[in-house]
C-alpha positions as CSV (number, residue, x, y, z in Angstrom):
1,X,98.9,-30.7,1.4
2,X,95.5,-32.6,1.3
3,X,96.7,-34.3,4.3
4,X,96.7,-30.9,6.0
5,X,93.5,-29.4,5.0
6,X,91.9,-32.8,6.1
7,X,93.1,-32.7,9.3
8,X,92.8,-29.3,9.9
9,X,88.8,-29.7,9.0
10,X,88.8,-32.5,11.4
11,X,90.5,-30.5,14.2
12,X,87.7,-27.6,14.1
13,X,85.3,-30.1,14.0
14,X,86.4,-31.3,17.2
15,X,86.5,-27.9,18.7
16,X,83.0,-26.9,17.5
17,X,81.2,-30.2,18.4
18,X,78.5,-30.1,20.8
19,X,78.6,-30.7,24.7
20,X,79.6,-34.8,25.4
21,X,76.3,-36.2,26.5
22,X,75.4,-36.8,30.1
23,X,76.1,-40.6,31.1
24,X,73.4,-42.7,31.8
25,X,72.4,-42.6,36.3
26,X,74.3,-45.0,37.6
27,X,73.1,-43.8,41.5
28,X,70.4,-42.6,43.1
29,X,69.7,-39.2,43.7
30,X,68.2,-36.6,46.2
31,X,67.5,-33.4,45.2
32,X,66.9,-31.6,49.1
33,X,65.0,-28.2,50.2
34,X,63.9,-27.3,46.4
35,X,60.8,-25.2,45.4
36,X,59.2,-27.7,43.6
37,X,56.8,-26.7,40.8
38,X,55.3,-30.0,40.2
39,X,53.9,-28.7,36.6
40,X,50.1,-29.1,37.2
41,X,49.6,-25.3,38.9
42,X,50.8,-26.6,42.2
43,X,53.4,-26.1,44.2
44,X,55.5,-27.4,46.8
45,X,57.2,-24.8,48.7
46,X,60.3,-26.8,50.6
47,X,60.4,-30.3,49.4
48,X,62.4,-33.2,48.6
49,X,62.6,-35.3,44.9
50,X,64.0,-38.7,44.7
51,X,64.8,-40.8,41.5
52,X,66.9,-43.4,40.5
53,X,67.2,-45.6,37.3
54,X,66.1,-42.2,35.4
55,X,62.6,-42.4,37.0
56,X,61.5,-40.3,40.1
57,X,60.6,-42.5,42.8
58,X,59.8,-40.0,45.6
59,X,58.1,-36.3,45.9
60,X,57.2,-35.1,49.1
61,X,57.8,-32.2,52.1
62,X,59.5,-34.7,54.0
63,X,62.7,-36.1,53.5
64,X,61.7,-39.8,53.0
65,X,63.3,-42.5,54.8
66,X,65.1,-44.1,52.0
67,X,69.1,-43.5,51.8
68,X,70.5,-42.2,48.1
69,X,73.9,-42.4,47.1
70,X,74.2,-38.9,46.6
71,X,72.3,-36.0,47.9
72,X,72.0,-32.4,46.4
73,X,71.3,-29.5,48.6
74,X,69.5,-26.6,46.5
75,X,68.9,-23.9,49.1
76,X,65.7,-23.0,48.3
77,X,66.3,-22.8,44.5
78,X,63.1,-23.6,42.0
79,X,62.8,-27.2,40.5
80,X,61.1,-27.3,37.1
81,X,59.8,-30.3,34.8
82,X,62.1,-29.8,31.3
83,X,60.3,-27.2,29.1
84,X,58.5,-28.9,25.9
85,X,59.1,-26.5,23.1
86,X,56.4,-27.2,20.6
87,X,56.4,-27.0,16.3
88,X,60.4,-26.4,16.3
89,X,62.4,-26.6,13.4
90,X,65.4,-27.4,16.2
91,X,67.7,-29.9,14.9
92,X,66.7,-29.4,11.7
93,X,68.5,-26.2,10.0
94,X,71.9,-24.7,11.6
95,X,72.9,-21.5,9.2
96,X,69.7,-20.1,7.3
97,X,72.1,-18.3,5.0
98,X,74.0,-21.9,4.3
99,X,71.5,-23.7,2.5
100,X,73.4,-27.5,2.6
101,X,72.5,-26.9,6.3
102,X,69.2,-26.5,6.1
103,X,66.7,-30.0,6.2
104,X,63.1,-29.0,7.4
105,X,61.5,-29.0,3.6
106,X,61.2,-31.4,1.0
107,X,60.0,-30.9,-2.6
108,X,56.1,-31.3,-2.9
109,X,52.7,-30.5,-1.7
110,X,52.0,-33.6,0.2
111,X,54.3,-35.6,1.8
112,X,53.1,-37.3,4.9
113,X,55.4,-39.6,4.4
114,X,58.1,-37.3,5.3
115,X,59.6,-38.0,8.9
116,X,61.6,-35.4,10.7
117,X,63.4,-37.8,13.1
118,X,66.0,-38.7,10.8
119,X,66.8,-35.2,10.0
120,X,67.5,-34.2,13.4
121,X,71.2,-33.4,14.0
122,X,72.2,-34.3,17.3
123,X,74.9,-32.2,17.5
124,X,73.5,-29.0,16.6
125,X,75.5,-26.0,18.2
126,X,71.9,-24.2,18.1
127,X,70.4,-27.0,20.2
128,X,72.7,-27.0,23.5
129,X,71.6,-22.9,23.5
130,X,68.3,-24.4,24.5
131,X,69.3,-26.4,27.9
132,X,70.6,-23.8,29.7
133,X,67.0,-21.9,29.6
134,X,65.7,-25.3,30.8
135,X,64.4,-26.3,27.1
136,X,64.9,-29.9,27.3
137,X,62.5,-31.6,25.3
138,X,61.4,-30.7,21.4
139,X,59.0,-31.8,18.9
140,X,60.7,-31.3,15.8
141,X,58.8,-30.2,13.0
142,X,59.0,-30.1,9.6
143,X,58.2,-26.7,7.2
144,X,56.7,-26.5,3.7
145,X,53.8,-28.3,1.5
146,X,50.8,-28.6,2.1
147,X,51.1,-31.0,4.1
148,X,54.8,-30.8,5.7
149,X,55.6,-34.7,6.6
150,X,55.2,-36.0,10.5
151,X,57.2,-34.8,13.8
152,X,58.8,-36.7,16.5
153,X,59.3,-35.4,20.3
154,X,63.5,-35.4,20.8
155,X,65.1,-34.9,23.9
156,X,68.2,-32.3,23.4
157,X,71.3,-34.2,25.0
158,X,72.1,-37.1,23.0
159,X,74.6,-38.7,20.8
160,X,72.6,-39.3,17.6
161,X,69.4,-38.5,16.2
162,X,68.3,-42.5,17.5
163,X,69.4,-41.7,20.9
164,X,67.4,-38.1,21.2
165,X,64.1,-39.8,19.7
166,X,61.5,-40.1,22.5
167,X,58.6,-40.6,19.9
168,X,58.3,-41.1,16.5
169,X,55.9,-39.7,13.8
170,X,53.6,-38.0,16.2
171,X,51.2,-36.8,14.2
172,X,51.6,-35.1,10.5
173,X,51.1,-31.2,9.7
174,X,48.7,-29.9,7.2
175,X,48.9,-26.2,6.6
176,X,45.6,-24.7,5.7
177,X,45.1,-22.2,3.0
178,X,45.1,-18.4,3.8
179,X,41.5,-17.5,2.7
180,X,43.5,-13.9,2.0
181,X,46.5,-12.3,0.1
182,X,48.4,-10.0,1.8
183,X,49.8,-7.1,-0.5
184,X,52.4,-3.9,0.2
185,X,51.4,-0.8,-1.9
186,X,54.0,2.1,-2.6
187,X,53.1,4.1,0.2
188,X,54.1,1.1,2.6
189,X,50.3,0.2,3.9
190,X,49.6,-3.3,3.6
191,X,46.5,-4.6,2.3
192,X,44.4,-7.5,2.2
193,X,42.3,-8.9,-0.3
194,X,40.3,-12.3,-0.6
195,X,42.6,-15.2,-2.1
196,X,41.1,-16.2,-5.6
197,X,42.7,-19.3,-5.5
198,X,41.7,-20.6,-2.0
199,X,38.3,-22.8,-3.2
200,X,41.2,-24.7,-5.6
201,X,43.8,-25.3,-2.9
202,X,41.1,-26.5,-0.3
203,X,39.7,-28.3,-3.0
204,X,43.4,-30.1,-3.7
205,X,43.1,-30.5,0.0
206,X,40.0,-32.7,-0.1
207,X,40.5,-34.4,-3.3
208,X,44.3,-35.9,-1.3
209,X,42.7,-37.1,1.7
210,X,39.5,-38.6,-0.2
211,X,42.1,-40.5,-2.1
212,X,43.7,-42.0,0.5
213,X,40.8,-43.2,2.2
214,X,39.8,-44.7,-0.5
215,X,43.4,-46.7,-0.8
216,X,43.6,-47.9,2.5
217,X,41.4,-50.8,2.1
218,X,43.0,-52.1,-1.6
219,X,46.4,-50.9,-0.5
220,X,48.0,-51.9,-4.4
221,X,49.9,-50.7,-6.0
222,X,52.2,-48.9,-3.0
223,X,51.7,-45.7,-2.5
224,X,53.9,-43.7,0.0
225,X,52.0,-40.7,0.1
226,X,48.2,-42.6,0.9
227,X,50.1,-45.0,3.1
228,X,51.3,-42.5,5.4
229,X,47.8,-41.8,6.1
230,X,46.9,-44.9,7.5
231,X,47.3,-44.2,11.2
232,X,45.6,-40.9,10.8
233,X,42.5,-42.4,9.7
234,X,43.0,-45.4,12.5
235,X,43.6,-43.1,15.2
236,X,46.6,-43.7,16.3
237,X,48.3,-40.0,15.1
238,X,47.6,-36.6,15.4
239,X,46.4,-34.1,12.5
240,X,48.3,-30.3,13.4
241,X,46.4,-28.0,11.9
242,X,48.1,-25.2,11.3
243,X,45.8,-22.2,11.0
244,X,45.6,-18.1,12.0
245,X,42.3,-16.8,10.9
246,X,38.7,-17.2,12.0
247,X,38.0,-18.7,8.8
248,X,40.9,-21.1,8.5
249,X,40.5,-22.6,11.3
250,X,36.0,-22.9,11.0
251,X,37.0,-24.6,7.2
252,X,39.6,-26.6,8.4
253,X,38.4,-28.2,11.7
254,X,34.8,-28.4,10.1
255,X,36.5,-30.6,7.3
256,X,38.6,-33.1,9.4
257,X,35.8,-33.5,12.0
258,X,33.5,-34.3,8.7
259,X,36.0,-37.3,8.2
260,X,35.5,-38.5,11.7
261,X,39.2,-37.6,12.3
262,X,39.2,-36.8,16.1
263,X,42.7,-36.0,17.0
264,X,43.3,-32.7,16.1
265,X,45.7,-29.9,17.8
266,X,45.7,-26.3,16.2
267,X,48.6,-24.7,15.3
268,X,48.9,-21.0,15.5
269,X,45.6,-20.2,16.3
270,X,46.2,-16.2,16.6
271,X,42.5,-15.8,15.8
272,X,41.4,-18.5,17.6
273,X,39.7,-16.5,20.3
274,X,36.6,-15.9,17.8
275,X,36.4,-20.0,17.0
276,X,36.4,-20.5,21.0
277,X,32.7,-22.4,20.5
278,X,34.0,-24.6,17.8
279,X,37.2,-25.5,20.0
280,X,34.9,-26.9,22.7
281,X,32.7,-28.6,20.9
282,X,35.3,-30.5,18.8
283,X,37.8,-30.7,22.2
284,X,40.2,-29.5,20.0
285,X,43.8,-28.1,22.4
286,X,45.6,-24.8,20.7
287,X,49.1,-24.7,20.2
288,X,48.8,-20.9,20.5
289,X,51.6,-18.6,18.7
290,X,53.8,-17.0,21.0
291,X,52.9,-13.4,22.1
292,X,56.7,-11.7,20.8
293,X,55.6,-10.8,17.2
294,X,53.9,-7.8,15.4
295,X,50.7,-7.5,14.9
296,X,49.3,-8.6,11.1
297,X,47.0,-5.3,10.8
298,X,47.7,-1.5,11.0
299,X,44.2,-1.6,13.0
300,X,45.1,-4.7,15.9
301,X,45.6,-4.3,19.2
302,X,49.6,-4.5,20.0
303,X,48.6,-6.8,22.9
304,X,46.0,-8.6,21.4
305,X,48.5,-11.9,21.2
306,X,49.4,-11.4,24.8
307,X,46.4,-11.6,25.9
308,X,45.6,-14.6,24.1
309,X,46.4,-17.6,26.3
310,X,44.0,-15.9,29.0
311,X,40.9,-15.8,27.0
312,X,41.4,-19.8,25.9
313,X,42.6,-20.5,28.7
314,X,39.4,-19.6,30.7
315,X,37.3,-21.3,28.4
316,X,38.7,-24.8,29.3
317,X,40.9,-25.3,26.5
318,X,44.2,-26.9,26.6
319,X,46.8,-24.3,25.8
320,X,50.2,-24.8,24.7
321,X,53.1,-22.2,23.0
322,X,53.8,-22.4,19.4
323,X,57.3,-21.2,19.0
324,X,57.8,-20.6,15.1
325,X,58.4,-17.5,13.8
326,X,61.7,-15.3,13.1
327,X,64.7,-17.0,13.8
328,X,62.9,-19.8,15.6
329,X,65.2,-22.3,16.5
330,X,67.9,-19.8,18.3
331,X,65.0,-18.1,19.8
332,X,63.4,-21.4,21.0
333,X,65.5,-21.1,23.9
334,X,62.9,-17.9,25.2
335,X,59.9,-20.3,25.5
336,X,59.8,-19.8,29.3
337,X,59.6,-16.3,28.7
338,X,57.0,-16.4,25.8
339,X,55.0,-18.3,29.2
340,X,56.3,-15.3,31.4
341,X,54.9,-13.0,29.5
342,X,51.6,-14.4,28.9
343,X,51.3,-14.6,32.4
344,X,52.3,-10.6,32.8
345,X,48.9,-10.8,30.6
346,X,46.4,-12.7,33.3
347,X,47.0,-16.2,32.8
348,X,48.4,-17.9,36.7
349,X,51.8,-18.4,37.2
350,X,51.8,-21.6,37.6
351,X,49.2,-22.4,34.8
352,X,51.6,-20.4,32.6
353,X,54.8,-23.0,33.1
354,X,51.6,-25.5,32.7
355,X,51.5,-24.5,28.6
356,X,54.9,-25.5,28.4
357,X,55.4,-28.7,30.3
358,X,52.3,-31.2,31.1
359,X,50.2,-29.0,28.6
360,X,52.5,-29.6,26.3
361,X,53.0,-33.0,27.1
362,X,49.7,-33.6,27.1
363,X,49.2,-32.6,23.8
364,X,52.0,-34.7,22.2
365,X,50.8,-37.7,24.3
366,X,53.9,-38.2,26.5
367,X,52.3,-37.4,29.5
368,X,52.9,-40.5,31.5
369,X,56.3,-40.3,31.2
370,X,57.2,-36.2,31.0
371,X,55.4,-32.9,31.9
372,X,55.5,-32.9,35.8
373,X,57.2,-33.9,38.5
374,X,55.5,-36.8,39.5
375,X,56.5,-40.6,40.9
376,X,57.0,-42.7,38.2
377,X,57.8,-40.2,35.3
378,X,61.2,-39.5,33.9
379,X,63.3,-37.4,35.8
380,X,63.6,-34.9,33.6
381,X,64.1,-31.7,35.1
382,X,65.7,-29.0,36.2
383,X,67.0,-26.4,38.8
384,X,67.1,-23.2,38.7
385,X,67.9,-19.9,40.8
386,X,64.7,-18.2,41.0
387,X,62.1,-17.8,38.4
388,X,62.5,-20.0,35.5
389,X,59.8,-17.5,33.2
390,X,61.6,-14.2,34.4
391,X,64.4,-13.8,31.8
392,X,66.8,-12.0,34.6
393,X,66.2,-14.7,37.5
394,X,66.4,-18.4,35.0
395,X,70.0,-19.2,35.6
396,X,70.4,-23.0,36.0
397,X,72.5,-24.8,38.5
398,X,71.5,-28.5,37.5
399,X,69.7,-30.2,34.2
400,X,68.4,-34.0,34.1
401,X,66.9,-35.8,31.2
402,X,65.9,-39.4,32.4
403,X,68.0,-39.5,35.0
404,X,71.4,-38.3,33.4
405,X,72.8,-34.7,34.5
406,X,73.8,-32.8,31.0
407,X,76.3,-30.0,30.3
408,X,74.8,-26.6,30.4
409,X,77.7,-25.1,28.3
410,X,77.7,-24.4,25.0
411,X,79.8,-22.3,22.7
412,X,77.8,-19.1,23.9
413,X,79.2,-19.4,27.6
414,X,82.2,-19.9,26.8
415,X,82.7,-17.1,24.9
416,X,81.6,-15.2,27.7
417,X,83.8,-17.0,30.0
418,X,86.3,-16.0,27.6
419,X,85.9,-13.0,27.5
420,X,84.9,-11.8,31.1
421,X,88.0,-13.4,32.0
422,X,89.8,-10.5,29.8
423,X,88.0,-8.0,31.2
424,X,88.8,-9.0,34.6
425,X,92.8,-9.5,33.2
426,X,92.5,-6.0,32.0
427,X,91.5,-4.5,35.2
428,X,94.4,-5.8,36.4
429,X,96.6,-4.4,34.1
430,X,95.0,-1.1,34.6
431,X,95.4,-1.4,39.1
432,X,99.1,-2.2,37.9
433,X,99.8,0.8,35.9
């Protein structure tokens, strides 16, 4: 009887696994007559890309002299860089109701030395929904704390959490006190009033990184937490700040740039059009929330958050798309749309699939390799129909991550395979009788 039950769990296993990986390029490829959105707001409207080893090796109008083994006619459909989806918890939690599934948040306020790399399941049924929207890249990101632990950027095709990561530890992710408390009285208005206990957890804030500074140079004995602070203070990672209101973000980016920490990204940023000044000045790129979510007060402009990106936008920032919120991982797989509609708001076509690819890239430092389609950089891209940030016209024909073509089915298409096939059987049966 155990014998059964075992091998029955292993046998739905089997059927529920995700996609097999794409194998690694073992030719050379030619993608011919493509609409090439090269990623930096240009375009090239009938063009050719080349690549082989997983690296392009040719963009141009003309079709370049070299042969490829294999050539791909597109008919005038769009080529994309893969879409970077920014402060995802992909990877990291399947079923929110099943807690054993869930692995974004660890006990304790600061834990830097938390890494979300090793978390990451590969073969996350959630995380093939996201390549058929052209969502090929991810910077998993852990939740909770104060300070939440470090990302690392994952590509979604692989085999095992080692095979996915691009880049390790990233940068870590401190989450800056609300200045406010948001209540719901009996008649359903919600208030606000000033948080009595934000001087003590900004204080608990300063007191943490004070301390660390101060063990960097007598490193004994071993501390995890200060020690996972060292490449913050050297440099060589990134400090999210993640942040919503005018005064958050003034507090917050006043206090690291008082520590002569200078790489700093903010997180969030839905207010961040009143700190514009303080942006510039400290060079600081937004990671702006996504535009499909409710306002906070009864007072707000409804399109206030879609008309975000614009204003930052056209004061020289460096813009990105924050997609966290409700149900954030399925709905990860909308980012080109969060970009669509953004641009339905002001913000250039083309500088809207920007935020989501060499923006984003950009921003995560991976920009020599991924973000446009440029020679040299990963051919990581993908082909799509018509527009890839109009929900209606984004239906892929072809995906690549370094090179590899990847499965763009998942267990959501084939239910509707499934099933379309019995409608079509059924309206057969029907002609019959």
């Amino acid at each position: 009887m155990k014998k059964t039950i075992i091998l029955f769990f292993i046998s739905q296993f089997l059927i529920i696994g995700q996609q097999t990986p794409g194998n690694g390029q073992f030719e050379s490829m030619l993608m011919e007559n493509a609409i090439i959105h090269i990623g930096d707001g240009s375009i090239i409207k009938r063009g050719y890309v080349g690549f082989n080893d997983g690296k392009i090796n040719y963009v141009g109008e003309t079709k370049p002299e070299n042969n490829y083994d294999k050539s791909i006619n597109t008919n005038g459909a769009h080529l994309y860089p893969g879409l970077i989806a920014l402060n995802s918890t992909l990877g990291l939690a399947e079923i929110d109701a099943v807690r054993a599934t869930r692995d974004y948040d660890e006990i304790g306020p600061f834990l830097p030395h938390i890494s979300s790399s090793i978390a990451y399941n590969a073969e996350s049924k959630v995380v093939e929904s996201m390549r058929m929207n052209g969502v090929l890249i991810t910077q998993t990101t852990p939740r909770g704390g104060v300070i939440s632990g470090k990302s690392s950027i994952m590509q979604l095709d692989a085999w095992n959490w080692e095979d996915a990561l691009i880049f390790k530890n990233v940068g870590i992710h401190l989450n800056w006190p609300s200045p406010y408390t948001y209540k719901r009285v009996s008649s359903g208005k919600r208030t606000i009033e000033k948080n009595k206990n934000y001087n003590k957890k900004v204080k608990e804030i300063k007191d943490f990184f004070k301390s660390s500074k101060s063990y960097l140079p007598n490193p004994k004995p071993i501390n995890l937490e200060y020690e996972a602070m060292r490449n913050l203070f050297n440099g060589n990672e990134i400090v999210f700040l993640h942040a919503n209101s005018s005064k958050q973000i003034q507090d917050g980016i006043t206090f690291l740039s008082s520590l002569k920490i200078n790489k700093i990204v903010l997180v969030g940023g839905i207010y961040s059009y009143k700190q514009i000044d303080l942006l510039i000045k400290n060079k600081i790129p937004v990671v702006l929330k996504h535009p499909h979510n409710l306002p906070s007060f009864i007072d707000e402009d409804p399109k206030l958050r879609f008309r975000n990106a614009k204003k930052l936008i056209d004061s020289g920032l460096l813009v990105s798309i924050d997609v966290s919120g409700s149900m954030e991982r399925m709905n990860s797989r909308n980012l080109p749309f969060y970009a669509g509609s953004f641009a339905a708001y002001g913000v250039e076509k083309e500088n809207a699939l920007s935020m989501i690819t060499l923006n984003a890239a950009k921003i995560l430092g991976i920009n020599k390799d991924y973000g446009s389609i440029k020679v040299g950089k990963s051919a990581t891209f993908f082909i799509s129909k018509g527009d890839a940030l109009d929900m209606r016209s984004n239906i892929l024909d072809y995906a690549f991550i370094d090179g590899r073509e990847i499965s763009l089915e998942s267990h959501q298409t084939k239910l509707w395979k499934r099933y379309l096939q019995k409608v079509r059987n059924s309206k057969k049966e029907f002609k019959v009788k």
